[in-house]
PDB file of N, CA, C and O in Angstrom:
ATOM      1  N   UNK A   1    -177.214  72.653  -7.962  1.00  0.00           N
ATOM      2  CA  UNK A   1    -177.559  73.952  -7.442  1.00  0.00           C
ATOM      3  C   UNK A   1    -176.670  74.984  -8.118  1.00  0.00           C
ATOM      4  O   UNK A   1    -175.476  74.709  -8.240  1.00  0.00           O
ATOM      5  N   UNK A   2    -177.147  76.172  -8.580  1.00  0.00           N
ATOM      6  CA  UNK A   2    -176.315  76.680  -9.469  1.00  0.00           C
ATOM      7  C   UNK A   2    -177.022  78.197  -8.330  1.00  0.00           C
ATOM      8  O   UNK A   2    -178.173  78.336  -7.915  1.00  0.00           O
ATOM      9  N   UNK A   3    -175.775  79.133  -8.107  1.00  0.00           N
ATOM     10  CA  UNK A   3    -175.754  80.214  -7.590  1.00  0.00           C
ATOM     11  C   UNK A   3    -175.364  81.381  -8.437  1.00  0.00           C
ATOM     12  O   UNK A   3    -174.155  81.368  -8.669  1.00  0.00           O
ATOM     13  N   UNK A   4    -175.950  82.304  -8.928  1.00  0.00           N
ATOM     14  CA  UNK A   4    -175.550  83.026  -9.772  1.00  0.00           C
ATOM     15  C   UNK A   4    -175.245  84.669  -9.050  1.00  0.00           C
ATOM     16  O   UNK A   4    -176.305  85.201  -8.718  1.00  0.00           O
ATOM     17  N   UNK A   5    -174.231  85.363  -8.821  1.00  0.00           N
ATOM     18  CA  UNK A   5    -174.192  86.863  -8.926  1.00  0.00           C
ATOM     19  C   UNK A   5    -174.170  87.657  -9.506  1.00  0.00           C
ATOM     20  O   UNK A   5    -173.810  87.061 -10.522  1.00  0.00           O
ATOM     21  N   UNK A   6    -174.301  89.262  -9.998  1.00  0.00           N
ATOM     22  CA  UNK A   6    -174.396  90.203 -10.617  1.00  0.00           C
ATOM     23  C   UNK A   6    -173.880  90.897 -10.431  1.00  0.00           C
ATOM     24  O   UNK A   6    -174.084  91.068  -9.229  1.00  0.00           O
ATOM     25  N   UNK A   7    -172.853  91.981 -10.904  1.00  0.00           N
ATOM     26  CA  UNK A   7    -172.265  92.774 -10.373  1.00  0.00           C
ATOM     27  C   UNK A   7    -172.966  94.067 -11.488  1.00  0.00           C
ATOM     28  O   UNK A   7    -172.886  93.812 -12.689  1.00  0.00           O
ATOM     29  N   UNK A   8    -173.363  94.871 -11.241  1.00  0.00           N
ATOM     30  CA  UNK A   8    -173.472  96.174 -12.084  1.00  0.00           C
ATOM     31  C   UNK A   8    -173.346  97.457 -11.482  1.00  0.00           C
ATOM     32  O   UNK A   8    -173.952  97.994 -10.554  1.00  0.00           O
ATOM     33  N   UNK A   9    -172.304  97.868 -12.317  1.00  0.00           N
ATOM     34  CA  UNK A   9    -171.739  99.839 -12.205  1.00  0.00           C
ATOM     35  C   UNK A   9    -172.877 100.722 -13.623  1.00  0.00           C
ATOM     36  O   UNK A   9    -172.907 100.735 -14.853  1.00  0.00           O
ATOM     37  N   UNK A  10    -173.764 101.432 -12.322  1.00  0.00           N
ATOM     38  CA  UNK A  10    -174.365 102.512 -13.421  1.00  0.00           C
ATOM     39  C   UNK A  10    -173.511 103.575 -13.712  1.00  0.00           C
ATOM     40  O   UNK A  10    -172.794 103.825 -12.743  1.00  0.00           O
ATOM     41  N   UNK A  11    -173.249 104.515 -14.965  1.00  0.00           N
ATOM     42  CA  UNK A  11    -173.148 105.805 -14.667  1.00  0.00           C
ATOM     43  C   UNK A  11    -173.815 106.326 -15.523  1.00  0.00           C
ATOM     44  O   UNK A  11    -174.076 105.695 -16.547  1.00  0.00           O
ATOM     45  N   UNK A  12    -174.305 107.719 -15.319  1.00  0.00           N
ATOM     46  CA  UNK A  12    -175.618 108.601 -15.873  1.00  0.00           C
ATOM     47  C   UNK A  12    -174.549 109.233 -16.631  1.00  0.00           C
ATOM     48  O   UNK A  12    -175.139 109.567 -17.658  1.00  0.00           O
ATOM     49  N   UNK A  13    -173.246 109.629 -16.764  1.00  0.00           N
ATOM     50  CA  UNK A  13    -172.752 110.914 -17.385  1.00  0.00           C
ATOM     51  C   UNK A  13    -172.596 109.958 -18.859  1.00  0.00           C
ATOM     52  O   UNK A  13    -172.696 110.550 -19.934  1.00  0.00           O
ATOM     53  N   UNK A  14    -172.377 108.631 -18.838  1.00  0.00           N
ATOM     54  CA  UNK A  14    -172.067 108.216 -20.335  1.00  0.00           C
ATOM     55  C   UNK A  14    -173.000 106.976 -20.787  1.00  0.00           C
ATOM     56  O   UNK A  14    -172.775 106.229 -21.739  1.00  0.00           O
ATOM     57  N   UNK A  15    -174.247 106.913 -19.773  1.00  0.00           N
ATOM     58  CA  UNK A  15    -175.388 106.450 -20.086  1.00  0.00           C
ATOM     59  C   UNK A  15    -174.735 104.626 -20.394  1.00  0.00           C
ATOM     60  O   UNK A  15    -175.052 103.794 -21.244  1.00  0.00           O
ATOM     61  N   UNK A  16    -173.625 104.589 -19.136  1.00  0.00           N
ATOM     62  CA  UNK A  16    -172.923 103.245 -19.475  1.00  0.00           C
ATOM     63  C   UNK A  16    -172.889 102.130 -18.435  1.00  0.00           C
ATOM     64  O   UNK A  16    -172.254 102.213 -17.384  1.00  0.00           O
ATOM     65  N   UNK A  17    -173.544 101.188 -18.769  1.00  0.00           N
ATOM     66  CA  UNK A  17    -173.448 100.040 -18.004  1.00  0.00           C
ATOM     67  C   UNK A  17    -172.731  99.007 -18.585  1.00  0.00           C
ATOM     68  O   UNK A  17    -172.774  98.475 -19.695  1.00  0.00           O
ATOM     69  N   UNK A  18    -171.704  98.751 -17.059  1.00  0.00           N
ATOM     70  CA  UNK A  18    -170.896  97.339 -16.950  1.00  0.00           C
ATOM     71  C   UNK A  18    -171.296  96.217 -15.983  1.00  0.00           C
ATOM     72  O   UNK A  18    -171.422  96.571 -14.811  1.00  0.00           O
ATOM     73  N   UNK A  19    -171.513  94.950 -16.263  1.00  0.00           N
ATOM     74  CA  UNK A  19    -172.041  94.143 -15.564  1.00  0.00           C
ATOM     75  C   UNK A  19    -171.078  93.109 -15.712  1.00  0.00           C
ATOM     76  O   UNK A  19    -170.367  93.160 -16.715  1.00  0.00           O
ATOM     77  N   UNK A  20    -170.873  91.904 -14.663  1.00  0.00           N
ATOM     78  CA  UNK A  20    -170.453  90.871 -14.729  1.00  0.00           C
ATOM     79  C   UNK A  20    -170.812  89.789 -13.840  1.00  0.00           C
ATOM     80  O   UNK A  20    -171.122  89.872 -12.651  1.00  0.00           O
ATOM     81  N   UNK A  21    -170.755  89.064 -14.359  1.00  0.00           N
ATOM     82  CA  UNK A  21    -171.770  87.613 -13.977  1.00  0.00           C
ATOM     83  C   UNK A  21    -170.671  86.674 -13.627  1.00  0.00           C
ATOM     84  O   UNK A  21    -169.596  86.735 -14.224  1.00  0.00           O
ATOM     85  N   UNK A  22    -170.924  85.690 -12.555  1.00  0.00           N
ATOM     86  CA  UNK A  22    -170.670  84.713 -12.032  1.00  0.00           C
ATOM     87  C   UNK A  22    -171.010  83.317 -11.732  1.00  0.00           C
ATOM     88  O   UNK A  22    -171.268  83.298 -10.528  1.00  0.00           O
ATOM     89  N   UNK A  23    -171.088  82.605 -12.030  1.00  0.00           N
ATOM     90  CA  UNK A  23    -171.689  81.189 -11.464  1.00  0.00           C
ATOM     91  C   UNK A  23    -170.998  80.415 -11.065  1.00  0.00           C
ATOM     92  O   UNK A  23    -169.952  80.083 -11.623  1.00  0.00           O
ATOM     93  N   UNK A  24    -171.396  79.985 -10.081  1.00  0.00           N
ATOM     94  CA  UNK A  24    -170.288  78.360  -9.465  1.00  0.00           C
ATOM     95  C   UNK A  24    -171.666  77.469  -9.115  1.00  0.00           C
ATOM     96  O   UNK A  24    -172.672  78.001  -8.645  1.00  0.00           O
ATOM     97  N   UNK A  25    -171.581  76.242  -9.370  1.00  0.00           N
ATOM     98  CA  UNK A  25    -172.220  75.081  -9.382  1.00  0.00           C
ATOM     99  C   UNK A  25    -171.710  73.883  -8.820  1.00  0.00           C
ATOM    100  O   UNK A  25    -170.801  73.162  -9.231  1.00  0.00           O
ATOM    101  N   UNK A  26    -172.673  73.746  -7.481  1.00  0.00           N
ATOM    102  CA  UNK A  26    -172.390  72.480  -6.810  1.00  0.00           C
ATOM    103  C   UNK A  26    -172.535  70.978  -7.715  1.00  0.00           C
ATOM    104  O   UNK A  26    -173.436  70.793  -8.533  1.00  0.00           O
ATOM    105  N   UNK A  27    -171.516  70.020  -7.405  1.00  0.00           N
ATOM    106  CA  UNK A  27    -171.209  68.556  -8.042  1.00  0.00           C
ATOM    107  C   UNK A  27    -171.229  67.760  -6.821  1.00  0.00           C
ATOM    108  O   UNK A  27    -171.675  66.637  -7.055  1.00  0.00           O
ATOM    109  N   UNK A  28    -170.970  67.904  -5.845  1.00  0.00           N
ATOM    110  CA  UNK A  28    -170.492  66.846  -5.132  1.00  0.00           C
ATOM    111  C   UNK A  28    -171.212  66.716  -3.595  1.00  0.00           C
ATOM    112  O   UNK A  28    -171.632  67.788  -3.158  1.00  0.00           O
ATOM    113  N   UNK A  29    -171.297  66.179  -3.204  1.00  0.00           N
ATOM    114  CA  UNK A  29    -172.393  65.885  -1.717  1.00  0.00           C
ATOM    115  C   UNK A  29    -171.100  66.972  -0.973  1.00  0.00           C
ATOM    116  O   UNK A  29    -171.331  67.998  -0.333  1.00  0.00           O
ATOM    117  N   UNK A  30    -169.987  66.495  -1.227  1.00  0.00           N
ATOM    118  CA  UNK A  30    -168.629  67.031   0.182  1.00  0.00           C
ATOM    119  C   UNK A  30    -169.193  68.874  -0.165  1.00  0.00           C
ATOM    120  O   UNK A  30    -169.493  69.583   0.796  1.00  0.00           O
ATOM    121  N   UNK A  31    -169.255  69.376  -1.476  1.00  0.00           N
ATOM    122  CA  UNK A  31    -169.423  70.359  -1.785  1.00  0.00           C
ATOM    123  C   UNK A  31    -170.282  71.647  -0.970  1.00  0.00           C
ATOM    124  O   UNK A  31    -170.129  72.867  -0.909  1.00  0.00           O
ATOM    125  N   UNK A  32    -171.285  70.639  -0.375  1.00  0.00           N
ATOM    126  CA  UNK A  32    -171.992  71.323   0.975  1.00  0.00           C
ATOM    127  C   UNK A  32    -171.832  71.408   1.887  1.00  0.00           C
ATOM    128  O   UNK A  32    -170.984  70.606   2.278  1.00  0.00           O
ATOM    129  N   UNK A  33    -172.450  72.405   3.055  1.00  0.00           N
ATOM    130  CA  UNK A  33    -171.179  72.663   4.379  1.00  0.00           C
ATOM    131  C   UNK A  33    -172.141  71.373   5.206  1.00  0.00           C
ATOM    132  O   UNK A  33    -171.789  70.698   6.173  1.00  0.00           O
ATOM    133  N   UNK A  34    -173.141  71.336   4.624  1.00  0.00           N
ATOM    134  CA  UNK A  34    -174.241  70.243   6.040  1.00  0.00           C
ATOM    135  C   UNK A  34    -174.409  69.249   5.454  1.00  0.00           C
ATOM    136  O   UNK A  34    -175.400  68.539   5.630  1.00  0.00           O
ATOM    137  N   UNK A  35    -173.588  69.022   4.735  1.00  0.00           N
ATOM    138  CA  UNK A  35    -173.869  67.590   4.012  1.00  0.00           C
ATOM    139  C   UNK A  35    -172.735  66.711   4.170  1.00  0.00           C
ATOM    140  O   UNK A  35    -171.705  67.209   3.716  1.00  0.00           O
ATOM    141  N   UNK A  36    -172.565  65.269   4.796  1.00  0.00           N
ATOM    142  CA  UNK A  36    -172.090  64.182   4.526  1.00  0.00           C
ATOM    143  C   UNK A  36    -172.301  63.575   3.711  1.00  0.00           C
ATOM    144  O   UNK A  36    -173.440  63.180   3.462  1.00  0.00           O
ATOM    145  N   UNK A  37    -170.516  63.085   2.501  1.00  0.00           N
ATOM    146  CA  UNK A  37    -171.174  62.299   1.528  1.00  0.00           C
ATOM    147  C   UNK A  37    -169.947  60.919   1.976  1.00  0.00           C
ATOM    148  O   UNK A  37    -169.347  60.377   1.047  1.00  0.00           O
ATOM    149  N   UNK A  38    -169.692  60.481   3.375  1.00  0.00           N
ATOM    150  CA  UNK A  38    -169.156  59.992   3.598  1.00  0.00           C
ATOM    151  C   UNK A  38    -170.248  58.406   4.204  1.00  0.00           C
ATOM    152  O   UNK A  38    -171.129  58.431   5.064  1.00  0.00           O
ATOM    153  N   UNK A  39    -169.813  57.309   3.471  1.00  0.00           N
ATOM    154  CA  UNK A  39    -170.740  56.264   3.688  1.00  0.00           C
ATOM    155  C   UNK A  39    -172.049  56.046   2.587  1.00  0.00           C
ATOM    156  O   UNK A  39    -172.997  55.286   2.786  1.00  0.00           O
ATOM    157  N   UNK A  40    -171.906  56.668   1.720  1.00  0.00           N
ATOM    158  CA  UNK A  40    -173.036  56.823   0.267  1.00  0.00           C
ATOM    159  C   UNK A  40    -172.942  55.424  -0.101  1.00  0.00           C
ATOM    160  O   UNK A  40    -171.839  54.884  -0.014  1.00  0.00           O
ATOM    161  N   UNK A  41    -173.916  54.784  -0.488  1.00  0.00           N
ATOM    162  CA  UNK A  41    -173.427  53.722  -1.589  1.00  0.00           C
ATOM    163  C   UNK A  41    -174.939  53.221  -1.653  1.00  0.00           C
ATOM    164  O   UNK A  41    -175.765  53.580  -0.814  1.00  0.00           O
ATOM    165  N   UNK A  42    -175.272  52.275  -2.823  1.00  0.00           N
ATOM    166  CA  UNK A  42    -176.251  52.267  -3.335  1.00  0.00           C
ATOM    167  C   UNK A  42    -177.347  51.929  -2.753  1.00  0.00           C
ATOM    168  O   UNK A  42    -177.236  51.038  -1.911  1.00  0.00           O
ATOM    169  N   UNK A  43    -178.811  52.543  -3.014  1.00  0.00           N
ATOM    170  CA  UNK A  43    -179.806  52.804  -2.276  1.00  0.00           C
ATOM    171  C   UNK A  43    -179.791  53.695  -1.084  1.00  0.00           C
ATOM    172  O   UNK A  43    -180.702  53.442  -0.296  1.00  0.00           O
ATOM    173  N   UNK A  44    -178.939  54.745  -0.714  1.00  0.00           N
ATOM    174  CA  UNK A  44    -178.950  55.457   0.323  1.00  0.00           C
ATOM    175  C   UNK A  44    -179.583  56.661   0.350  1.00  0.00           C
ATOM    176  O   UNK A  44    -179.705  57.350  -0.663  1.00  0.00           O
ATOM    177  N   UNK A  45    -179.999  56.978   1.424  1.00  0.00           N
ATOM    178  CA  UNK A  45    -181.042  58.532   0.847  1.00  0.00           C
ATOM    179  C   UNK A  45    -180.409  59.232   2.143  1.00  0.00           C
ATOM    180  O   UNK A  45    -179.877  58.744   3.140  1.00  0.00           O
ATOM    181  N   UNK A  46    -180.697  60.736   1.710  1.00  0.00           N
ATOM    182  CA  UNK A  46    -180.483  61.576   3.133  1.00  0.00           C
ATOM    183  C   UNK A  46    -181.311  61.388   4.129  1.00  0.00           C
ATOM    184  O   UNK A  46    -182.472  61.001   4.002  1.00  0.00           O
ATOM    185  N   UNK A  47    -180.720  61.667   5.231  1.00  0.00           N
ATOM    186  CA  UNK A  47    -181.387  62.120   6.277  1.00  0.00           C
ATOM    187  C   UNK A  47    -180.938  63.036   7.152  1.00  0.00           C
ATOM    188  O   UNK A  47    -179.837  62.828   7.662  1.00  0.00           O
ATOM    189  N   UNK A  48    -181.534  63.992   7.440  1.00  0.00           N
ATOM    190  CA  UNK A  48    -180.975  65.034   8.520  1.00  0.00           C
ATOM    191  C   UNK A  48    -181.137  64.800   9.958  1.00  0.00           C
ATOM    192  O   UNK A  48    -182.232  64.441  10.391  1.00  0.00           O
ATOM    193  N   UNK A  49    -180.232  64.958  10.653  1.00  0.00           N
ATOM    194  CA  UNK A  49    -179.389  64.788  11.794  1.00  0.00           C
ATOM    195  C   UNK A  49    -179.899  65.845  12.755  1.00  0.00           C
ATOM    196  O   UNK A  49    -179.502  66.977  12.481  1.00  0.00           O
ATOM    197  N   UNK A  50    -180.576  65.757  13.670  1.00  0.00           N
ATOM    198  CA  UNK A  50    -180.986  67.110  14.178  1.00  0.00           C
ATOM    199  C   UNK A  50    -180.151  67.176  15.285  1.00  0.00           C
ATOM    200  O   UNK A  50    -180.491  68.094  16.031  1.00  0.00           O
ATOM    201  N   UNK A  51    -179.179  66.547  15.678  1.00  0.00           N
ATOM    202  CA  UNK A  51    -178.268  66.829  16.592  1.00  0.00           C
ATOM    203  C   UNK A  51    -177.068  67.592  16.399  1.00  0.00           C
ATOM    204  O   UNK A  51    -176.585  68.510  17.062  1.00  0.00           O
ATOM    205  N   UNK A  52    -176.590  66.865  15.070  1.00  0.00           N
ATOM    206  CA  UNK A  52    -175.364  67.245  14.281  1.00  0.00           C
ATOM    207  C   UNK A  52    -175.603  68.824  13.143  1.00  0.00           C
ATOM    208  O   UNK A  52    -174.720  69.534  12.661  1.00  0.00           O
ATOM    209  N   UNK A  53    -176.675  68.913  13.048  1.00  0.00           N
ATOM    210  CA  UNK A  53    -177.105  69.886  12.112  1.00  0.00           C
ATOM    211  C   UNK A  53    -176.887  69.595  10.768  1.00  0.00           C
ATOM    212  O   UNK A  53    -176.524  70.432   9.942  1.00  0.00           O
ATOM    213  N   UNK A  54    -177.108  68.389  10.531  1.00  0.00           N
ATOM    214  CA  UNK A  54    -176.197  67.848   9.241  1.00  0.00           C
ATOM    215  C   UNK A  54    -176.734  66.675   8.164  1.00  0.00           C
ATOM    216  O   UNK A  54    -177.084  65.740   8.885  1.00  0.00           O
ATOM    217  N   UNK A  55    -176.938  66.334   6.872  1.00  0.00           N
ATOM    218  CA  UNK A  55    -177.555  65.469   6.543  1.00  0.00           C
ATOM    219  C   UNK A  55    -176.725  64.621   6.162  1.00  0.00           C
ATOM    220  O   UNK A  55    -175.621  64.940   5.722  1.00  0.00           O
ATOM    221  N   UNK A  56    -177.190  63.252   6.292  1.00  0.00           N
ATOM    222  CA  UNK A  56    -176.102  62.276   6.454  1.00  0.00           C
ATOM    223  C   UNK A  56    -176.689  61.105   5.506  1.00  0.00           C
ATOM    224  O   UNK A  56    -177.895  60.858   5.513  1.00  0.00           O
ATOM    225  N   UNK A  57    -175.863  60.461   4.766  1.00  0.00           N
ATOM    226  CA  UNK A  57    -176.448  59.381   3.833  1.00  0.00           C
ATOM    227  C   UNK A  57    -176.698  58.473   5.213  1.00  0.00           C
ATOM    228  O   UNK A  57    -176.181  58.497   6.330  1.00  0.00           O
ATOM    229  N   UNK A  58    -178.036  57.432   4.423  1.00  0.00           N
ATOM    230  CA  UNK A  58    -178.015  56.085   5.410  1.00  0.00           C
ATOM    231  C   UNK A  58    -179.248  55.256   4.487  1.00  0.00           C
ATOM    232  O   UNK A  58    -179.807  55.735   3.500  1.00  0.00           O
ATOM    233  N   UNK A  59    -179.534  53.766   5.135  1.00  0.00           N
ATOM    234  CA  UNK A  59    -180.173  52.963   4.484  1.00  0.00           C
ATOM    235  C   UNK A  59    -180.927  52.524   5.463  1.00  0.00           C
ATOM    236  O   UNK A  59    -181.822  51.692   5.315  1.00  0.00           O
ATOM    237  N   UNK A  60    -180.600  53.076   6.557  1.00  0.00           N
ATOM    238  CA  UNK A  60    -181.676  52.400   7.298  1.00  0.00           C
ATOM    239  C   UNK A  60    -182.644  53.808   7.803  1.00  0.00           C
ATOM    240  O   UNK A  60    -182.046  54.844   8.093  1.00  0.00           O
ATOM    241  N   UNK A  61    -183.998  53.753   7.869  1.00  0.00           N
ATOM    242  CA  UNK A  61    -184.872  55.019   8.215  1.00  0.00           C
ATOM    243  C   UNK A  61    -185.679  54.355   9.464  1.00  0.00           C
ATOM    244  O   UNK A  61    -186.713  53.709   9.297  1.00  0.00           O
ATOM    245  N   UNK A  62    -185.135  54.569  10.625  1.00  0.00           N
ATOM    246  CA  UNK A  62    -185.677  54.382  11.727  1.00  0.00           C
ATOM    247  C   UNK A  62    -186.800  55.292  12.662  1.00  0.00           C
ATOM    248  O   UNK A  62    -187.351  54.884  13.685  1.00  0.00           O
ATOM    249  N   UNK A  63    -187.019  56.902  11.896  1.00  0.00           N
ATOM    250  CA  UNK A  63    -187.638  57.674  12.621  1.00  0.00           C
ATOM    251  C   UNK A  63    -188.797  58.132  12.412  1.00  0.00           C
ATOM    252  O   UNK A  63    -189.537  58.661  13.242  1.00  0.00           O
ATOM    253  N   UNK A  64    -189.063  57.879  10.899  1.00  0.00           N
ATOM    254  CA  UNK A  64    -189.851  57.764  10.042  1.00  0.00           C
ATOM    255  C   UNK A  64    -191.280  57.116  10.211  1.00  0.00           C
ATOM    256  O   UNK A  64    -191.625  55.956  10.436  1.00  0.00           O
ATOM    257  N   UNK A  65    -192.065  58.420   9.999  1.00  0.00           N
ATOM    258  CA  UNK A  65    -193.695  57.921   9.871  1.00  0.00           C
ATOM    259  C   UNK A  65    -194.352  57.536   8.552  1.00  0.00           C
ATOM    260  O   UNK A  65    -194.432  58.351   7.633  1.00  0.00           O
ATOM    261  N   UNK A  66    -194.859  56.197   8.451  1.00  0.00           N
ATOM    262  CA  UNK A  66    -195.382  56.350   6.836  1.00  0.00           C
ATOM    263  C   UNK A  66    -196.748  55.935   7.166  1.00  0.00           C
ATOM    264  O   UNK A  66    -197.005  55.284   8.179  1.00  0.00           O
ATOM    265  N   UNK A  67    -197.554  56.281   6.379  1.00  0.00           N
ATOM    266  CA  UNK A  67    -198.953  55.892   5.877  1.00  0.00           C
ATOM    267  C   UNK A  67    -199.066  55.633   4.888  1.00  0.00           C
ATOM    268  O   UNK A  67    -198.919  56.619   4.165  1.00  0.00           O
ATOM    269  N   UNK A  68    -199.307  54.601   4.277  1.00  0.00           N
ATOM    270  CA  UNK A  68    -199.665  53.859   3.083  1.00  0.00           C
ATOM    271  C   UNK A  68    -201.177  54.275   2.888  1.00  0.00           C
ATOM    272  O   UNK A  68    -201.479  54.880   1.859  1.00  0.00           O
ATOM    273  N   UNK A  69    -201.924  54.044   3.619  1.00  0.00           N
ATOM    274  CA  UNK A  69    -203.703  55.202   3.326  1.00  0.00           C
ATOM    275  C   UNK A  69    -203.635  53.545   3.501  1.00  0.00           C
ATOM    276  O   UNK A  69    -202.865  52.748   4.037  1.00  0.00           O
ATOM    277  N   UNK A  70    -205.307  53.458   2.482  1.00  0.00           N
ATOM    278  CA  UNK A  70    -206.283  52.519   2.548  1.00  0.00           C
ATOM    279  C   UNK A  70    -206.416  51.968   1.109  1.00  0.00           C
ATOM    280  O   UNK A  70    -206.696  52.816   0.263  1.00  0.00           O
ATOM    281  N   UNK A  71    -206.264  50.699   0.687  1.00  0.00           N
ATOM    282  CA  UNK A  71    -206.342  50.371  -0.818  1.00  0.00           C
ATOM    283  C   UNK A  71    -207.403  49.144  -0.550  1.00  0.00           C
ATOM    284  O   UNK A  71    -207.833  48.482  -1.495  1.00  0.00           O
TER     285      UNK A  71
END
């Protein structure tokens, strides 16, 4: 996730613009405020927590509706 800002100062008397740019870029699960990356390990997917407000790695999907259709 890459967040970018802008900063720009017009002025009309010397027809001069200054701008400056920013980016910071998320790496890491901890990096998010609703994200747990505590318990990750292979094959784990998110799931959000509707109690905790929070998404949480796990391997097991207990709440989950699937339909496979008709083959």
């Amino acid at each position: 996730m890459t967040t970018t800002k802008i900063r720009a100062t017009v002025r009309e008397r010397g027809r001069e613009i200054k701008a400056k740019s920013s980016a910071s870029i998320v790496r890491r699960l901890e990096d998010f405020d609703n994200l747990s990356g505590e318990g990750v390990h292979d094959g784990s997917v998110l799931v959000y927590l509707e109690s905790q407000e929070k998404w949480l790695p796990t391997t097991v999907l207990n709440k989950q509706n699937v339909d496979g259709g008709e083959f």
